[in-house]
N, CA, C and O atoms as CSV, one atom per row, in Angstrom:
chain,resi,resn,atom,element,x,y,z
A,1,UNK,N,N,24.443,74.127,-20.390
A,1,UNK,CA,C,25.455,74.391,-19.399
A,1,UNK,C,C,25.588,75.897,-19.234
A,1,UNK,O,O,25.522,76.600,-20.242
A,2,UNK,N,N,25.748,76.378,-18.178
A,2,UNK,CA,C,25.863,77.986,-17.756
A,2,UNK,C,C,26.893,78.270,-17.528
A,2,UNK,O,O,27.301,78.113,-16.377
A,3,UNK,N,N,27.906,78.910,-18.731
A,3,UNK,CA,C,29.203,79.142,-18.589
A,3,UNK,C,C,29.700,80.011,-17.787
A,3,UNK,O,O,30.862,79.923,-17.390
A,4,UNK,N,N,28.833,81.039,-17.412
A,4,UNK,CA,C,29.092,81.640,-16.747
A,4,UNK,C,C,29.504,81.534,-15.232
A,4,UNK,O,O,30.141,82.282,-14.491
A,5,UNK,N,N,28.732,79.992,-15.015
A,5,UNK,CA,C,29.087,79.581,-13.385
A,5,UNK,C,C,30.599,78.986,-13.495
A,5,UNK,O,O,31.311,78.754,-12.518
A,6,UNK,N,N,30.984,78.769,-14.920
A,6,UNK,CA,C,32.185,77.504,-15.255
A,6,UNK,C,C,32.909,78.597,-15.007
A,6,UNK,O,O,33.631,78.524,-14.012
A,7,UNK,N,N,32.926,79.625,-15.643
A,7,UNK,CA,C,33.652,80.499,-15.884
A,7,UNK,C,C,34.266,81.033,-14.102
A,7,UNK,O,O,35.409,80.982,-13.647
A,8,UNK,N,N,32.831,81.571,-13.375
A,8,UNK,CA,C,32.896,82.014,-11.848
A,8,UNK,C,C,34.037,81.365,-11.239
A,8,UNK,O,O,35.091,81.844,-10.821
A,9,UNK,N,N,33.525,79.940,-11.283
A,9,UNK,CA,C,34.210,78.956,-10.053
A,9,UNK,C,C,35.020,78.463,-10.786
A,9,UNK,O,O,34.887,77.241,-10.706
A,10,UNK,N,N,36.436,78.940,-12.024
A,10,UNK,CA,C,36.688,78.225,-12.460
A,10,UNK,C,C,38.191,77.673,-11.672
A,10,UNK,O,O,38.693,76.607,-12.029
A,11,UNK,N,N,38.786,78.466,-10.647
A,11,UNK,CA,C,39.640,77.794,-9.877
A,11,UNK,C,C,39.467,76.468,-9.277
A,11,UNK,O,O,40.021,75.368,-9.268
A,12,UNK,N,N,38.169,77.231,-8.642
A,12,UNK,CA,C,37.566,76.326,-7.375
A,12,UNK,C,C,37.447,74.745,-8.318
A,12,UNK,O,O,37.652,73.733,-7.649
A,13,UNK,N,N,37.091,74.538,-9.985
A,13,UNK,CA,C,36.320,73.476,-10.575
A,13,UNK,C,C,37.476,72.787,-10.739
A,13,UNK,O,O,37.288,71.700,-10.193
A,14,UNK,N,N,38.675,72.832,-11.238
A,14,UNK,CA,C,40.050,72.798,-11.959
A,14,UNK,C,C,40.054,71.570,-11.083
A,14,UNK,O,O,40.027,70.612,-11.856
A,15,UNK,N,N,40.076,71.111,-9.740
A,15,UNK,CA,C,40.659,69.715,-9.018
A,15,UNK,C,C,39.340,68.906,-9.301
A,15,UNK,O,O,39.462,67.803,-9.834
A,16,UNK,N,N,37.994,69.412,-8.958
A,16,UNK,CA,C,36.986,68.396,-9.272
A,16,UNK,C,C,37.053,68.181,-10.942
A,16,UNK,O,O,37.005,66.989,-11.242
A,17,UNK,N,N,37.138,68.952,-11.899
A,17,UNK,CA,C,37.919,68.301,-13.135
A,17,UNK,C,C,38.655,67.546,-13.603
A,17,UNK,O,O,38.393,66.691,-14.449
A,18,UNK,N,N,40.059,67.865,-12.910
A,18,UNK,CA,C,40.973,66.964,-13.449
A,18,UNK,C,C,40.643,65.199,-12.321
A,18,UNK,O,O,41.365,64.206,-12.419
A,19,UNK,N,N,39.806,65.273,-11.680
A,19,UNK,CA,C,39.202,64.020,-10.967
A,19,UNK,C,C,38.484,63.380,-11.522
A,19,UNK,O,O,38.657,62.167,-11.399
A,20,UNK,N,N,37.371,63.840,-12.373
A,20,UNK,CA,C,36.468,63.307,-13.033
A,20,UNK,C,C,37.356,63.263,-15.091
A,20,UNK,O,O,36.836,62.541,-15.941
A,21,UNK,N,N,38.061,63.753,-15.280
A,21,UNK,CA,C,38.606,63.653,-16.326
A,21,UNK,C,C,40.154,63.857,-16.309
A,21,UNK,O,O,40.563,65.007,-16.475
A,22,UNK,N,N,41.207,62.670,-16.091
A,22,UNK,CA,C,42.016,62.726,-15.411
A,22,UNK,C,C,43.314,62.747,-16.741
A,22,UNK,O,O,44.531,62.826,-16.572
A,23,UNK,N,N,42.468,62.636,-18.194
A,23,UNK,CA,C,43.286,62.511,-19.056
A,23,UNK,C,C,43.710,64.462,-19.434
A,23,UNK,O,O,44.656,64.828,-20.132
A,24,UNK,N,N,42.832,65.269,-18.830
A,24,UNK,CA,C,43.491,66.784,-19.038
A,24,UNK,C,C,44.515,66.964,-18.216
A,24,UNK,O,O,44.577,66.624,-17.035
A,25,UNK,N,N,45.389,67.554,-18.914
A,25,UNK,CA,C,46.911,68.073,-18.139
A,25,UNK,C,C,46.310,69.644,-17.430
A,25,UNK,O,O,45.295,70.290,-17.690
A,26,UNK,N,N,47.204,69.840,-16.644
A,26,UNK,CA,C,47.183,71.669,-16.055
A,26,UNK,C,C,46.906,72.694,-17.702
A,26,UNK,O,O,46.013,73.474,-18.033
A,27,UNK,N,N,47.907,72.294,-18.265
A,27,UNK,CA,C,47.977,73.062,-19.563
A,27,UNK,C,C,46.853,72.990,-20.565
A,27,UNK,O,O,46.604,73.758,-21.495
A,28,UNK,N,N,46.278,71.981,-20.202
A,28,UNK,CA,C,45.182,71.937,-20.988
A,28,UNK,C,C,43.764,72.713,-20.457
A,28,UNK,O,O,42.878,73.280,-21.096
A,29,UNK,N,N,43.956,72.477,-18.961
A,29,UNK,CA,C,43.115,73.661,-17.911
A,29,UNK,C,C,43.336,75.286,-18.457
A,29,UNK,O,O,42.292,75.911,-18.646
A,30,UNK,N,N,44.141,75.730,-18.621
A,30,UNK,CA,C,45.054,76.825,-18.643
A,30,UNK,C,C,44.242,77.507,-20.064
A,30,UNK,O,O,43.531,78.512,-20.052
A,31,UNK,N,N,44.548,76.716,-21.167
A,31,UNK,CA,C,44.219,77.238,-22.267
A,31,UNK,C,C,42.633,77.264,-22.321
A,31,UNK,O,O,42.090,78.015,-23.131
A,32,UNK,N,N,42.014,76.608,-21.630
A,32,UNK,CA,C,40.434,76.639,-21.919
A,32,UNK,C,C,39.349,77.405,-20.359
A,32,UNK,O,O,38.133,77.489,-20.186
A,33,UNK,N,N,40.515,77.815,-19.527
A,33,UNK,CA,C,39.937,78.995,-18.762
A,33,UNK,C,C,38.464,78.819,-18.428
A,33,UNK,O,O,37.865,79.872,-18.210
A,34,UNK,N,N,37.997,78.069,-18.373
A,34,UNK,CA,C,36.466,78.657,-18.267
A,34,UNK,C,C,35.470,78.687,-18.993
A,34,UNK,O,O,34.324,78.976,-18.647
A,35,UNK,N,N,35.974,78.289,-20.409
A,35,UNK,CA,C,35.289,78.435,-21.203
A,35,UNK,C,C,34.550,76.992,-21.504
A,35,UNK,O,O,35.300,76.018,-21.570
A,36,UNK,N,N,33.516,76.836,-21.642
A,36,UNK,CA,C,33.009,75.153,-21.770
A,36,UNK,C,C,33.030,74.844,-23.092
A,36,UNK,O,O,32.909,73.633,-23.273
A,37,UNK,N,N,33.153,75.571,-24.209
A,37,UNK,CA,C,33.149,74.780,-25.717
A,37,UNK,C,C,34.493,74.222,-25.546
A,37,UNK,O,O,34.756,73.075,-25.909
A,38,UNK,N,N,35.617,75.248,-24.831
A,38,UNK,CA,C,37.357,74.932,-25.337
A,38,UNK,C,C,37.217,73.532,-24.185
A,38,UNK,O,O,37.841,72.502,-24.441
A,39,UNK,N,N,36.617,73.601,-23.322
A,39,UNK,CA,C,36.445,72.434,-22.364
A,39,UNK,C,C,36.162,71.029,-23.485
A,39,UNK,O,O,36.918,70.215,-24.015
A,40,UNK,N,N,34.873,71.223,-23.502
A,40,UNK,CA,C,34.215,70.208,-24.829
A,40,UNK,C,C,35.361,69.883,-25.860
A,40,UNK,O,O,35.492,68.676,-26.063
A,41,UNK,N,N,36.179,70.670,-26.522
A,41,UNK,CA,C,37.280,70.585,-27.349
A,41,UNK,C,C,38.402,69.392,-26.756
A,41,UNK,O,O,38.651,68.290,-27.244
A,42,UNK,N,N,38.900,69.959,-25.683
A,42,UNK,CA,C,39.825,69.205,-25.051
A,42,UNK,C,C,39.420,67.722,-24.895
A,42,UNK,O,O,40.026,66.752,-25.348
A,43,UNK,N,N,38.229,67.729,-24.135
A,43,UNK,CA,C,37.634,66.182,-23.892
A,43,UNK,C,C,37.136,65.364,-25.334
A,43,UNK,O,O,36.855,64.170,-25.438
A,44,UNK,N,N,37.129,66.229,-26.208
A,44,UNK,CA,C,36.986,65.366,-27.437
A,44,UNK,C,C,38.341,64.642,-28.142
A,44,UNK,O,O,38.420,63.541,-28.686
A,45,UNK,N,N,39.561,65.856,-27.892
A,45,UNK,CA,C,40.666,65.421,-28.292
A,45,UNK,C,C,41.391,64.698,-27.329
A,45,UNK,O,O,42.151,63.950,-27.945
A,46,UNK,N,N,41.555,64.526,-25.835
A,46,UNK,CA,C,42.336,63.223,-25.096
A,46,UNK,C,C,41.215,62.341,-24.952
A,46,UNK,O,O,41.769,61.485,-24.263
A,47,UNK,N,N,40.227,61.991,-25.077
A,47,UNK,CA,C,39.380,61.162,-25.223
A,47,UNK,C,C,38.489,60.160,-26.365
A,47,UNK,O,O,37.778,59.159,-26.276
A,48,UNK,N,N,39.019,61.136,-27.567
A,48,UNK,CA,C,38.133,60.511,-28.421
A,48,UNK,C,C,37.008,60.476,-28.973
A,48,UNK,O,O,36.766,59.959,-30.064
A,49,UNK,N,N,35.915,61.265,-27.942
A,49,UNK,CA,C,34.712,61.418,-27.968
A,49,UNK,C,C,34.292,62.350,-29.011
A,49,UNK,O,O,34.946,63.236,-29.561
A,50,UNK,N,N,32.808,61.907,-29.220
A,50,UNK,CA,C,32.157,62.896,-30.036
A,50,UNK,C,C,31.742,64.038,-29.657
A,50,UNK,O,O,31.576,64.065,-28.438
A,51,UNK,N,N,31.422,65.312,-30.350
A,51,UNK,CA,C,31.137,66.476,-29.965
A,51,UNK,C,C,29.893,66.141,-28.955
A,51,UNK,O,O,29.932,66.634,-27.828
A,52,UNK,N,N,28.865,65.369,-29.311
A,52,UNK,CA,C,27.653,65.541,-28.735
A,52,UNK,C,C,27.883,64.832,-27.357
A,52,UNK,O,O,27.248,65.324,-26.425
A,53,UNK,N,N,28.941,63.415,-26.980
A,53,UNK,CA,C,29.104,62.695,-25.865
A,53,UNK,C,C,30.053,64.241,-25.130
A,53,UNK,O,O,29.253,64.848,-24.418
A,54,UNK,N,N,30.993,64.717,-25.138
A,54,UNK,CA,C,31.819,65.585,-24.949
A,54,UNK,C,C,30.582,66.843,-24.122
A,54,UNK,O,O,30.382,67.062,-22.927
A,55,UNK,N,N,30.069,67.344,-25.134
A,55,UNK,CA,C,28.799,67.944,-24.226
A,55,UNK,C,C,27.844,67.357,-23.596
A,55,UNK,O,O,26.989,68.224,-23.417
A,56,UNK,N,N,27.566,66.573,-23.242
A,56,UNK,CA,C,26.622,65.556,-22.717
A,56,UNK,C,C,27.340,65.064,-21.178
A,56,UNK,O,O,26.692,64.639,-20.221
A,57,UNK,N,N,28.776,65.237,-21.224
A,57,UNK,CA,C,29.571,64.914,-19.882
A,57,UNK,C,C,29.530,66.827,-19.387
A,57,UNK,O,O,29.137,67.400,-18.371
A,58,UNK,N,N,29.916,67.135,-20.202
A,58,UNK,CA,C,29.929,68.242,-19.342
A,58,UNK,C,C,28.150,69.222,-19.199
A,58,UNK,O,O,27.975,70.278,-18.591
A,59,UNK,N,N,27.351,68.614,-19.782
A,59,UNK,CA,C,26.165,68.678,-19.110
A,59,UNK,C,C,25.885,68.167,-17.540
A,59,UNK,O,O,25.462,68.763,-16.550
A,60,UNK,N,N,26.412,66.480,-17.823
A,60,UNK,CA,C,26.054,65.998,-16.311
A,60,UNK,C,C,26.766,66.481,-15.310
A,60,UNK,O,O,26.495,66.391,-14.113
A,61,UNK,N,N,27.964,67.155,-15.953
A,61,UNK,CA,C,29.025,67.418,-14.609
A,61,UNK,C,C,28.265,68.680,-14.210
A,61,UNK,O,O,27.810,68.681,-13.066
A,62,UNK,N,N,28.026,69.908,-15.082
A,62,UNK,CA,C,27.538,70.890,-14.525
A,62,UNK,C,C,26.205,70.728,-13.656
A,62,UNK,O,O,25.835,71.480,-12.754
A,63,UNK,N,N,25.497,69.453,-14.181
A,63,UNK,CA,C,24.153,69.503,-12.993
A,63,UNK,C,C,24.341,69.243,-11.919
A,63,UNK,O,O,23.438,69.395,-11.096
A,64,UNK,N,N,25.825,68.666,-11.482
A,64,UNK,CA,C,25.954,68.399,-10.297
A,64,UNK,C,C,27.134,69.487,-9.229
A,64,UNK,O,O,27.638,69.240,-8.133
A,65,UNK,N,N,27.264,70.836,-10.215
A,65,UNK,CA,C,27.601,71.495,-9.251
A,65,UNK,C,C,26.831,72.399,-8.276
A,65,UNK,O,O,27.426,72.967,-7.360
């Protein structure tokens, strides 16, 4: 994943986010800015998921921006 694009567009990503992962709050946007590990973090903790499924979604999401 190229954080740096997460990072770029990270206003613009924030609604196609919370669409595709609807269990993050604003606040949870807020604290992880852009950053895709604190991203990965979040989706592991309202979700459940494992580190490797957690990066593996936000792999597919980034191929499709």
């Amino acid at each position: 994943m190229n954080s740096d694009v997460i990072k770029g567009k990270w206003k613009q990503l924030n609604g196609r986010i919370k669409e595709r992962w609807g269990n993050l709050t604003d606040d949870d946007l807020d604290v992880v800015e852009g950053h895709s590990e604190y991203l990965a973090g979040k989706l592991q903790e309202r979700y459940g998921w494992s580190k490797e499924k957690a990066q593996d979604e936000l792999r597919e999401f980034s191929s499709k921006l």
